[in-house]
C-alpha positions in Angstrom: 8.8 21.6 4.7 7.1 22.4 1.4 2.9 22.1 0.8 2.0 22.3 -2.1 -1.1 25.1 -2.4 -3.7 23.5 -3.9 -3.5 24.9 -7.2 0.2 23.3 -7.9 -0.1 19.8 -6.5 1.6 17.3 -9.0 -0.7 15.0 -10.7 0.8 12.5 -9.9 0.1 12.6 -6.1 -3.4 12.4 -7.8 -2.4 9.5 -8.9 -0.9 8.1 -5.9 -4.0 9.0 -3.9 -6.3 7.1 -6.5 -3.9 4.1 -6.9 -4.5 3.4 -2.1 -7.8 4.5 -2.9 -8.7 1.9 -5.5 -6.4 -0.9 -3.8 -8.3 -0.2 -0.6 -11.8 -0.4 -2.1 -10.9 -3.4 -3.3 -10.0 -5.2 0.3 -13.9 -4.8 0.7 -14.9 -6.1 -2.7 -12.7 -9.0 -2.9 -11.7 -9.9 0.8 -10.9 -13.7 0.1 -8.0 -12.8 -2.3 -6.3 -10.5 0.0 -7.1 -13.6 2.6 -5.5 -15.9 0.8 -2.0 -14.3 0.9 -2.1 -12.9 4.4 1.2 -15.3 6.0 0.1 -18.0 8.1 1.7 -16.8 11.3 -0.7 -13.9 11.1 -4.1 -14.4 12.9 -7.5 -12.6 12.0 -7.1 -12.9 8.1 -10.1 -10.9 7.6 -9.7 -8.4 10.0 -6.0 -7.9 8.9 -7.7 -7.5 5.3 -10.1 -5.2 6.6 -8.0 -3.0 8.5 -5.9 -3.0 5.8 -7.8 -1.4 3.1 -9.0 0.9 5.4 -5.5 1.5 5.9 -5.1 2.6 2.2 -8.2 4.4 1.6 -7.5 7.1 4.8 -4.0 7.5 3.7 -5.2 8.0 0.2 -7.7 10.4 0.7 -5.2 12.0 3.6 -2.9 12.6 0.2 -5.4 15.2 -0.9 -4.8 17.7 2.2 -1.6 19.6 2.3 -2.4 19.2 6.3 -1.9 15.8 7.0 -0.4 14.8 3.9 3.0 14.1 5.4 1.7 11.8 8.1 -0.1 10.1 5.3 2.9 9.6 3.8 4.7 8.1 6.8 2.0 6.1 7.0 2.1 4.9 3.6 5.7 4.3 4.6 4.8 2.2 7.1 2.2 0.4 5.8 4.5 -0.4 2.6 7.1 -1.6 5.2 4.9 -4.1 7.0 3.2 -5.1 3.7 6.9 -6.1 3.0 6.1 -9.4 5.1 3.3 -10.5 2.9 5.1 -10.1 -0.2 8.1 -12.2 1.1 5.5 -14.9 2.4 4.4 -15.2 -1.0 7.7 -16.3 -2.2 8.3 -18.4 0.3 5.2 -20.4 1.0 3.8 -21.9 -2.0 0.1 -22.5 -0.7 -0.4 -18.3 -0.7 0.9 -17.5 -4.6 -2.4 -18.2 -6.0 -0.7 -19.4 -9.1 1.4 -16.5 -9.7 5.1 -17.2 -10.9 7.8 -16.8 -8.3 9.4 -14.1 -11.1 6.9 -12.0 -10.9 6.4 -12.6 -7.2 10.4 -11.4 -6.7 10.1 -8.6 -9.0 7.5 -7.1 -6.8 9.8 -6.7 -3.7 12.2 -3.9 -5.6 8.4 -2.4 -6.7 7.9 -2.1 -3.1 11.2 -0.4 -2.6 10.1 2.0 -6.0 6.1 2.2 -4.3 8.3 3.8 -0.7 10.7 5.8 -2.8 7.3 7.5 -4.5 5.9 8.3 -1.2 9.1 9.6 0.6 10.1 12.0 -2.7 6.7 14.3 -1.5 8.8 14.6 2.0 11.1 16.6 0.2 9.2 19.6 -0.8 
């Protein structure tokens, strides 16, 4: 297993970092949209929402240290996995789209798939 010394991480796991940090910031700031598409058979929409963001905000910021950065990857991983259900509810119940179009609502499932390959490429090194 690789770490990168702190001098030669890639940018882009800068990037990464900022992208869970900024998605789970914004779980606090606008809780009713993430609400909104959280599937029915899920209870505790706000609490899931919650949890959530605070999810992505300490894997995020567990990016940044070469200590813990490949259990906040395989916890990106699984995060990304169960986020999977949410994304599929989306396509198939109509009441949680908030008007987005079904294409653009199927053309974020393979995203997922490129968001997991992102995090499980820094396993590598």
């Amino acid at each position: 297993m690789y770490i990168y010394p702190m001098t030669s991480v890639p940018w882009h796991l800068y990037l990464m970092s900022a992208m869970y940090l900024l998605a789970g910031v914004m779980h606090f700031i606008k809780p009713k949209t993430y609400m909104r598409i959280i599937p029915g058979y899920l209870p505790w929409p706000r609490l899931l929402v919650y949890l959530s963001g605070i999810s992505e905000i300490v894997l995020g910021i567990g990016l940044c240290f070469a200590e813990i950065r490949d259990l906040s990857i395989y916890g990106i991983l699984l995060m990304l996995t169960i986020f999977l259900s949410v994304h599929v509810s989306m396509i198939t119940e109509v009441n949680t789209r908030q008007g987005i179009p079904l294409w653009i609502l199927i053309l974020r499932l393979p995203l997922q798939g490129v968001l997991m390959y992102w995090a499980w490429w820094y396993l590598q090194y």
